[in-house]
N, C-alpha and C positions, 0 to 999 in steps of 0.2 A: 399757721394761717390756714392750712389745707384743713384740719383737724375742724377748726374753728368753721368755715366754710359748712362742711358735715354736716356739723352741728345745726347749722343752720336752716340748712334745705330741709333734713328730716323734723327740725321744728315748724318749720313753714308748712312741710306735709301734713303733719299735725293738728296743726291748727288753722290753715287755708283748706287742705282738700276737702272736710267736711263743709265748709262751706259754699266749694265750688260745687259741689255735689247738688246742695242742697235748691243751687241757682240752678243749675242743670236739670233736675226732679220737677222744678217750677218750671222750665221755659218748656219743656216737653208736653205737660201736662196741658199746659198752656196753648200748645199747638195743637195740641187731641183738640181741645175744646173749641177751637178757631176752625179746624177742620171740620168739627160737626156742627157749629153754626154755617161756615162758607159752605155747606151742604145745602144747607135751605134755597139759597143766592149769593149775589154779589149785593144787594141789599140790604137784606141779612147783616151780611157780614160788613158792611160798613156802618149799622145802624148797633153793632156791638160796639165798634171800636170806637166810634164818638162817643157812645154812652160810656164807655169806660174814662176816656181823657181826662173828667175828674176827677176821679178814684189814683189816677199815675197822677196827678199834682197832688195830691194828698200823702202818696205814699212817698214821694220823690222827698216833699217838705218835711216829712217824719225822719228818712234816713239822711237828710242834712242836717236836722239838729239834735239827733241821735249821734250821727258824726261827730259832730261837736263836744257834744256831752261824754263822746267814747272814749275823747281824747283824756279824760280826766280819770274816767274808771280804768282805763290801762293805766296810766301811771300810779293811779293807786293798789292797783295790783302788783305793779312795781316793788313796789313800796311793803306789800303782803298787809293794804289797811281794807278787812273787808268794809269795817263801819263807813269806812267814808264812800266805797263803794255802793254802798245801798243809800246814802244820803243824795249820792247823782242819782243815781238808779229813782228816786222820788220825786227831784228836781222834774228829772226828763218825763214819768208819766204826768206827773201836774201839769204841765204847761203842755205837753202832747195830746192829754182830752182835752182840754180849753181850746184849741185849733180845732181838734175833730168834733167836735160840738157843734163848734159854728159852721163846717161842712155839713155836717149830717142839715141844720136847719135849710142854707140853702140846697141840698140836693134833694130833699124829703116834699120839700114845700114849694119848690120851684122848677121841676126836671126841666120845661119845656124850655126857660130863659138859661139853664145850664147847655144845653143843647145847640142852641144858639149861637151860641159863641162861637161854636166849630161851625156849623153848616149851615146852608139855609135849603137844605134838601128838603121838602115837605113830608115826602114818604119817611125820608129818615128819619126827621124828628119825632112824627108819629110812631115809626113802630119804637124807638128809643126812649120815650117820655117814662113809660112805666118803669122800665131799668131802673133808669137814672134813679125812679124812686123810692123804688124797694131797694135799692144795691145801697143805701143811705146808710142804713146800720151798720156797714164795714169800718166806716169812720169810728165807730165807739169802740170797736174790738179791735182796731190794728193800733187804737191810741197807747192800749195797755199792751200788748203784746209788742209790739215795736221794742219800745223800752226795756222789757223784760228779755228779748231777743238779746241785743245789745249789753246787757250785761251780763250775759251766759258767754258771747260773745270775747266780751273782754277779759273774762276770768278764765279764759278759754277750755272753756264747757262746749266747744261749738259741735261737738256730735249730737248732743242735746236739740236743738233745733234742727237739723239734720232728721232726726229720727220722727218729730213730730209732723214734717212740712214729708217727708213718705205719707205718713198714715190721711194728715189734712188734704194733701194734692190729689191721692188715690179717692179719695172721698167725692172730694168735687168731680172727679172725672166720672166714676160711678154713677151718680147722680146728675150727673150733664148726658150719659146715655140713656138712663132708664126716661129724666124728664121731659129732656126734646124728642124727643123719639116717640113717648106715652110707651115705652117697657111694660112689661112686668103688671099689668094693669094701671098705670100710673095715667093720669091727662097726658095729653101730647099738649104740650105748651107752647114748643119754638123754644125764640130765644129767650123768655121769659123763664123755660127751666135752666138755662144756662145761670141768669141770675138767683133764681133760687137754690140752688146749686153752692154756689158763690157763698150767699148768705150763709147756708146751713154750715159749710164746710170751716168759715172762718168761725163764726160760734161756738165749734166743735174747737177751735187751736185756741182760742183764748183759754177755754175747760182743759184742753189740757196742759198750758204751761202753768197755771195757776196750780194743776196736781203735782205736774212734776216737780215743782218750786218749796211750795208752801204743803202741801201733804206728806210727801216724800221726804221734806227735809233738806234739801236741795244745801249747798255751803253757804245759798244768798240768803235763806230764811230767817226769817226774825220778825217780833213786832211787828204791826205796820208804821207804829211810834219809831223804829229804828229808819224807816223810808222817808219819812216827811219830818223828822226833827234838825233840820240845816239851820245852822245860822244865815243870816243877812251876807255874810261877806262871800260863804261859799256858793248861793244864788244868785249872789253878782260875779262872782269869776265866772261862774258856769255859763250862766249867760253871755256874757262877752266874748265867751268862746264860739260858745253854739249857736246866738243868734246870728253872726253873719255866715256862717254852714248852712243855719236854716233860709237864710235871705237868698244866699247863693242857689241850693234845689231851688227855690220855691222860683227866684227870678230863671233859672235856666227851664226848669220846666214849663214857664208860663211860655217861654220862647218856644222850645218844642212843640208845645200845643198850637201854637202860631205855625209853625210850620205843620203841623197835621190841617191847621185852620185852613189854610192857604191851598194844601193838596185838596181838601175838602172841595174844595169849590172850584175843583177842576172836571170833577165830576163823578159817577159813582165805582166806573171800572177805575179808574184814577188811584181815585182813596184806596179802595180795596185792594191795589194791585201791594199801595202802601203799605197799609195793614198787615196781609202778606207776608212782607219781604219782612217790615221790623218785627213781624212774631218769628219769622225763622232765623234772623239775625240773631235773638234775643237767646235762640238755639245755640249756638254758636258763642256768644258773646259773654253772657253770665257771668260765664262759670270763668272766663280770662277777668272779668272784670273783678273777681270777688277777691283779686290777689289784694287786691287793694284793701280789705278789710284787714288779709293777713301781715300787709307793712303795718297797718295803723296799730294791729297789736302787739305786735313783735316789739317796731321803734318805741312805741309808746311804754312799755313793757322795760326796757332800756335805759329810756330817759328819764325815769322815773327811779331808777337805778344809779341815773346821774353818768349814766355810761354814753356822754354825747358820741366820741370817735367812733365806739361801736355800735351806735346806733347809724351813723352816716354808713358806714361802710355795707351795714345788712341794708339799707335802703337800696344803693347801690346794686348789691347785687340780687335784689327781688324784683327790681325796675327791669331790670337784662332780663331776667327770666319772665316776667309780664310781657316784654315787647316779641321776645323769643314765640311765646305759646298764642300770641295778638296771630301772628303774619302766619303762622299754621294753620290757625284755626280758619283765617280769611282766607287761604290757599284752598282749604279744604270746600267750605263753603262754595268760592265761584266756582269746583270742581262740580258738588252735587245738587248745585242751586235748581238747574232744569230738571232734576227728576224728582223735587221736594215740591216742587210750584206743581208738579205734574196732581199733586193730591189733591189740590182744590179745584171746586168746581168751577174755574173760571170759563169765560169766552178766550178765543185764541188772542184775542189783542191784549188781553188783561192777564195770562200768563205770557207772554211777552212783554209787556210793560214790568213786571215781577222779577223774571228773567235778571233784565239790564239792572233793576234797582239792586240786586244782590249781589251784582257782580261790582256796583260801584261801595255797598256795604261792604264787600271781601275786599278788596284795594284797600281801603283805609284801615281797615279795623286796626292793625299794631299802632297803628300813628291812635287810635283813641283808647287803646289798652292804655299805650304809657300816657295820658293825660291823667286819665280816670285814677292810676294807679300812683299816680304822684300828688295830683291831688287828696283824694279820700285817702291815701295810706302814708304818703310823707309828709306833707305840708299840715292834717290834720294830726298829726303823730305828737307833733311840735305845738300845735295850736296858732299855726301859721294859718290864720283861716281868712281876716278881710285882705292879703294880696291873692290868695286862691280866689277869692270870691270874683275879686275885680278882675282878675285875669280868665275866668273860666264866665263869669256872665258878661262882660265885653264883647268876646269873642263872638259870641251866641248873638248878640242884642244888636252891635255894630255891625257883623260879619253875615253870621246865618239867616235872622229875620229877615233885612230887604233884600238878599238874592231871593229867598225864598217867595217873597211876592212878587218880586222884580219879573223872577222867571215867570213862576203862575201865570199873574194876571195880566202883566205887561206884556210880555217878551213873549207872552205865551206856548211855550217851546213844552216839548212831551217831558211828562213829570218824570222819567228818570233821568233827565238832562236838569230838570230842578234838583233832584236829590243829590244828582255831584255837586252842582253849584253849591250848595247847603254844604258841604262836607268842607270845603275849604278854609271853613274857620275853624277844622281841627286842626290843619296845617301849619294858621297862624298861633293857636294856642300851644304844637309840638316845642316849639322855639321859646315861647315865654312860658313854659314850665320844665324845659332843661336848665333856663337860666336862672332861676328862683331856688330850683335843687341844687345846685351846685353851689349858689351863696352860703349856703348852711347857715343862713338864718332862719329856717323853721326848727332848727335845734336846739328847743327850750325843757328845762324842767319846770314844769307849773305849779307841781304838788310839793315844794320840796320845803315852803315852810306852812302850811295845810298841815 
């Protein structure tokens, strides 16, 4: 059992820490470039973060039904069937640009009604309109690379994205100082080089997984006749999987944005202090969250193997080690929250308001490691995805959305007394996904007459 154990952690190593890494490299990057927008203002920097809120329902909707679909290429790795992995692998970019399409049309052709939704800040929307509408292209390239991600991912290739999301993140950062700034001879743009930035850097990672894949030879290479030749049956299993993973981001994220909506129109040091606290959280959080790729592989990997008991039992103990590195990482956090708020340019009231939202971030965080981590890594492992779904967007829709206005608008109490309110439907979701892990009914072999 001890042997067995070993065995296990140094495969988790394996194949999670490249990809905690890789969340980590992102959320760093991420706060450079937050830092050198909240340089400009609090303005500024709340007139990035609503123009983004699109772009995180887009990308949240891709890795739900990426999820879904992952559940299938891990078991077929299982299995050691590359064809049928590349047959998901086609499923999921087909129907991944048909979504991103229709994004790109409303964000390209409509910034200011995308804008809207969050705030009704005038300045904000103004300086945010253009974003919104150059940042519309990412839709086309995250639709193809998502997928391709995802299936390096589950053949667990994951150093491979790792190594590009360096080279893309550095990129963007480079170019977020040379362009808001006007470096190097370059315009001084603002936040509009931040988005250009953006653009350039993601065009550049679609170029390069397409080399590293299909040039290099990659073990998923083949045809592109070997990516889109699925039967009918294996496009309805896939679906049935993935569409409610993908229903599930898409409804939990439109909730999120609700609660970003709602901080919105609290005011602009408000939003901002938000913004804030979830890009340093995001510091913090990632890289605990990304254990939860490493169950979906592992189990799925497993189950596919037909090896149900030992897939329950590495669940088991990845979830211990999720909630383990959850409560540290959140310890640490409330530790150096005030001297990371200390980097942005805020007013005194709006790094205090920052302050308490991080410290109410650091309190929960292990109670939302192990959701996320039993979620996306147990429950998808299995293709247990519409009680995840109903249990992780309930919570959120029931629970989080009307505290979240309750407090705002109503109650009108200082937004980091909103943001605990908001937390409390992790509390109720900790309870309904112990009890759903421990039924071992998301311990299915899917692929096993595929």
């Amino acid at each position: 059992m001890l042997e067995a154990k070993e065995s296990l952690y140094k495969k988790l190593i394996r194949v999670a820490l490249p990809i905690s890494l890789q969340s980590l490299i992102a959320s760093s990057l991420n706060l450079v470039d937050n830092l050198m927008v909240g340089h400009l203002g609090e303005t500024e920097l709340a007139a990035v973060g609503l123009s983004t809120q699109f772009t995180v329902i887009f990308w949240i909707v891709l890795f739900g039904f990426t999820g879904g679909t992952m559940t299938y290429m891990a078991q077929f790795f299982g299995k050691g069937d590359m064809a049928g992995i590349r047959r998901v692998t086609g499923i999921t970019v087909t129907v991944s640009f048909a979504v991103g399409l229709g994004f790109f049309c409303v964000s390209f052709f409509a910034p200011e009604a995308v804008l809207k939704v969050f705030t009704d800040i005038p300045e904000v929307i103004e300086l945010g309109s253009p974003f919104v509408h150059y940042l519309a292209f990412i839709f086309l390239t995250w639709s193809i690379v998502v997928p391709l991600t995802a299936a390096l991912k589950a053949t667990q290739q994951t150093s491979i994205p790792l190594k590009i999301s360096l080279v893309v993140f550095s990129t963007n950062t480079a170019l977020c100082i040379v362009l808001i700034n006007g470096f190097l001879g370059a315009p001084k743009m603002g936040i509009m080089g931040a988005c250009v930035a953006t653009v350039t850097s993601r065009c550049l990672e679609l170029a390069l997984y397409l080399v590293v894949i299909f040039v290099r030879k990659n073990p998923l290479a083949a045809p592109l006749g070997a990516f889109f030749g699925w039967t009918g049956e294996l496009f309805r299993r896939v679906l049935a999987n993935a569409l409610p993973t993908m229903g599930n981001e898409t409804l939990w994220a439109v909730g999120v944005s609700l609660y970003n909506a709602a901080y919105g129109r609290m005011g602009v040091t408000e939003f901002a202090a938000v913004q804030a606290g979830n890009t340093i959280f995001n510091l913090f959080s990632l890289a605990c969250f990304s254990i939860g790729d490493g169950l979906l592989i592992l189990c799925g990997e497993l189950l596919g193997k037909g090896k149900t008991e030992e897939a329950f039992r590495a669940g088991q103990q990845i979830v211990k080690i999720a909630v383990v590195l959850g409560a540290a990482a959140g310890g640490v956090l409330i530790l150096v929250s005030r001297l990371i708020i200390r980097l942005f340019e805020f007013t005194e009231l709006g790094e205090h308001y920052a302050g308490l939202i991080l410290v109410a971030f650091g309190a929960t965080l292990f109670i939302k490691v192990h959701n996320s981590t039993v979620l996306t890594g147990a429950l998808r492992a299995g293709g247990d995805t519409r009680v995840g779904m109903l249990i992780d967007v309930g919570t959120v829709w029931c629970i989080g959305v009307p505290l979240a206005f309750l407090g705002a608008l109503v109650l009108q109490w200082p937004v980091y007394v909103v943001v605990l309110m908001v937390q409390s439907e992790e509390a109720v979701k900790f309870f309904l996904m112990r009890w759903r892990f421990r039924s071992r009914k998301w311990l299915r072999d899917l692929v096993r007459d595929l």
